[in-house]
C-alpha positions in Angstrom: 0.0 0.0 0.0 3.0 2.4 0.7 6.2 1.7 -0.4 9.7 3.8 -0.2 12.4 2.7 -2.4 15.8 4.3 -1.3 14.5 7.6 -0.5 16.6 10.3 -0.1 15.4 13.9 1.0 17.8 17.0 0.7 16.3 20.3 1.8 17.2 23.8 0.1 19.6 24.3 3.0 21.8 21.1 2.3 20.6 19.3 5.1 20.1 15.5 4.4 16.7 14.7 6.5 16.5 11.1 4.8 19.4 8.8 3.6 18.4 5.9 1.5 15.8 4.8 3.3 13.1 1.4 2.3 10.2 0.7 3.7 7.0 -1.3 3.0 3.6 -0.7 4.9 1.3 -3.1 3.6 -2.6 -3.1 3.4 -3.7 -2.8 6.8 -0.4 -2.5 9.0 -0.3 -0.2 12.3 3.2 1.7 11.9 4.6 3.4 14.7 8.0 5.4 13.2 10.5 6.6 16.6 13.2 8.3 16.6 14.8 11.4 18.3 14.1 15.0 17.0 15.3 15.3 13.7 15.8 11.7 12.9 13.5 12.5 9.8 9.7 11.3 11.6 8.0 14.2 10.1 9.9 14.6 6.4 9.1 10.6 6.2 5.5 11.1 6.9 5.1 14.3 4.4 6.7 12.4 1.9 3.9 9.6 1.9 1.1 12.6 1.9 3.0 14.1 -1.2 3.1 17.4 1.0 7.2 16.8 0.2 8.7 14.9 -2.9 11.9 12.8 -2.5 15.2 14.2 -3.7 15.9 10.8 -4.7 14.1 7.0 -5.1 10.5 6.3 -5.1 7.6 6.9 -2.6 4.6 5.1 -3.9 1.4 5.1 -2.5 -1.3 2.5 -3.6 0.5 1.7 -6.6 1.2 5.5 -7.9 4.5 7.5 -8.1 3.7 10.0 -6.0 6.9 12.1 -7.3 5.5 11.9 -10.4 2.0 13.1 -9.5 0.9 16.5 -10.8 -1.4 18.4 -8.8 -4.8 16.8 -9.8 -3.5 13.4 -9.2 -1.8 14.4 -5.8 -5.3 15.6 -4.9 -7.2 12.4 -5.9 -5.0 10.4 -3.9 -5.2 12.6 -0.8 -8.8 11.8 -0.9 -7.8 8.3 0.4 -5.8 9.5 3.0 -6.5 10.4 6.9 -3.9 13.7 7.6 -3.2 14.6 11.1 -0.2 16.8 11.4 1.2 19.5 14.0 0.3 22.3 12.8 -3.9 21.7 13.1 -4.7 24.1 10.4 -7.7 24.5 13.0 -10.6 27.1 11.5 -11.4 28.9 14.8 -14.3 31.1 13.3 -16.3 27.8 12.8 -17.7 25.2 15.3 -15.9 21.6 16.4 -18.8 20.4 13.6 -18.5 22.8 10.7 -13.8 21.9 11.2 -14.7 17.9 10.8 -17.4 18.7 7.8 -14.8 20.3 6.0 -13.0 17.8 3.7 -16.8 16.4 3.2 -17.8 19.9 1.9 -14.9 20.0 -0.4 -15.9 16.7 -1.7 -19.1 17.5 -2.7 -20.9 15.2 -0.5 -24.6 16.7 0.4 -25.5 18.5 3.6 -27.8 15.9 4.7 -25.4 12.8 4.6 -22.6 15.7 5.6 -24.4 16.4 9.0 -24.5 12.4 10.1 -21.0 11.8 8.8 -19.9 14.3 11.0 -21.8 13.1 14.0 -19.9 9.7 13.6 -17.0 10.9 13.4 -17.2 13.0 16.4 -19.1 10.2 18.5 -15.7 8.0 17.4 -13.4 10.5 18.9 -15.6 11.2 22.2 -17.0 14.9 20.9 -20.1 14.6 20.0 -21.2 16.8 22.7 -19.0 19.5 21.8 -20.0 19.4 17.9 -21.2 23.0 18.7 -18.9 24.3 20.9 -15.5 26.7 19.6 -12.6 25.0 19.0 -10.9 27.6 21.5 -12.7 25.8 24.1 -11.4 22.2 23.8 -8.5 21.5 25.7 -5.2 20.5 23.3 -6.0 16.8 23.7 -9.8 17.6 22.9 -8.6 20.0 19.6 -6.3 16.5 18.5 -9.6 14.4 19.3 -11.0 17.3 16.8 -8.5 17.2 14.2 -8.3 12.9 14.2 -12.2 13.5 13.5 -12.0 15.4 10.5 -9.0 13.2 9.1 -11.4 10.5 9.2 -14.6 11.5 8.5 -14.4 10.9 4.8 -13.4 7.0 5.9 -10.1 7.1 4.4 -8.2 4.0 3.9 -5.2 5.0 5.0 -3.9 7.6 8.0 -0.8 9.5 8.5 -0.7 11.7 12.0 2.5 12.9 13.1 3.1 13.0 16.6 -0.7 13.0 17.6 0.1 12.6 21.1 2.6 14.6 21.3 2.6 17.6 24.3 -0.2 15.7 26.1 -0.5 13.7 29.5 0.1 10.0 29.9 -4.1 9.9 30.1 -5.0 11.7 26.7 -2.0 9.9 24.6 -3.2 6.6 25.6 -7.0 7.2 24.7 -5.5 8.4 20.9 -3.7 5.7 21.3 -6.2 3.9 21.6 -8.7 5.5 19.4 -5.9 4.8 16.1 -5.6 0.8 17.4 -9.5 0.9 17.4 -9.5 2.3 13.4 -7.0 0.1 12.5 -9.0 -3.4 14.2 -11.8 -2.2 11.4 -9.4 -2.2 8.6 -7.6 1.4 8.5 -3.7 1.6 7.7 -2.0 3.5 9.8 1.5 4.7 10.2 2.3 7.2 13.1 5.1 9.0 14.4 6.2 9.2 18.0 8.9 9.9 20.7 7.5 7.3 22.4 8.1 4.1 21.0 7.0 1.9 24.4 3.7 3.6 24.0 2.6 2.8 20.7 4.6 -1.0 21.0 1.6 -1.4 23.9 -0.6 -1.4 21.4 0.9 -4.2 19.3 2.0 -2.3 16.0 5.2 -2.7 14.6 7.4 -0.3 15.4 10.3 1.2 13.2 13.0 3.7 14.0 15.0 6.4 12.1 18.5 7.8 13.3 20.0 10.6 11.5 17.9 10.1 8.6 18.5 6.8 7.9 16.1 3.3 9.2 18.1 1.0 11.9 17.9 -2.5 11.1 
């Protein structure tokens, strides 16, 4: 389902972020990818979305090139895919229910099958009584409870979060945790980043680590 093929990634700077790295996530796999800051967690998981291309080798994603992809296709295959990344992209001028509608709206799905989409997804993620509410009320664990919701509203079949639990107590990263093990059970592929590799290995996924850029046997 995702495959890396040698990947290198240079940024403008000169800095090497990846170094020859293969991988293979396969249909249905819960991926947890550790490493220390700067190891390349984040640049790995952009590359898969297409946010990032590789300087070098081959990221494909359900068969496609994704380095070859012009925008159009890039945007078809996102449709597929779950995002959940650190910077929220949060829209505080609209409710907890009108942020997780979102990629529905864009998708041209109607209102009415919109509204209990949205519901799900919120009841899934323990917010379905805050489907109202401003998103400068939740707590930070509650706005990543928000943000999982609208990366899976549209039922991708694949979901790349970077560092959802990262910042929050031992009692909110377990219950996303948790909530990621529970979309997987149903069929979901899932790769994750993490600092804490013990955490996500208590949840029986397989668990691979970058150093410096490049993936320890």
């Amino acid at each position: 389902m995702i495959e890396l093929r040698a990947v290198h990634k240079r940024h403008a700077n000169g800095f090497e972020a990846l170094r020859g790295v293969s991988l293979k996530v396969a249909k249905g796999d819960l991926v947890a990818v550790t490493g220390r800051s700067g190891a390349g967690k984040s640049t790995l998981l952009r590359l898969m979305a297409g946010i990032e291309r590789a300087t070098q080798g081959d990221v494909l994603v359900n068969g496609q090139n994704v380095g070859r992809l012009r925008e159009a296709g890039l945007a078809a295959l996102r449709r597929n895919l779950g995002l959940v990344f650190q910077d929220h992209k949060i829209l505080f001028s609209r409710s907890v229910g009108e942020n997780v509608a979102l990629p529905l709206e864009i998708a041209g799905v109607p209102r009415s099958e919109t509204a209990s989409r949205v519901r799900a997804a919120l009841d899934k993620v323990g917010l379905l009584d805050r489907e109202r509410a401003a998103p400068v009320t939740l707590s930070g664990g509650e706005q990543q409870r928000l943000c999982i919701a609208r990366a899976i509203v549209h039922r991708p079949a694949i979901v790349i979060a970077d560092e959802p639990t990262g910042g929050l107590d031992a009692e909110y990263a377990a219950a996303i945790g948790g909530l990621f093990r529970s979309f997987n059970q149903v069929g979901v592929t899932i790769v994750v980043s993490t600092h804490n590799a013990q955490e996500m290995a208590a949840l029986g996924c397989r668990v691979v680590t970058l150093d410096q850029g490049r993936l320890c046997p």
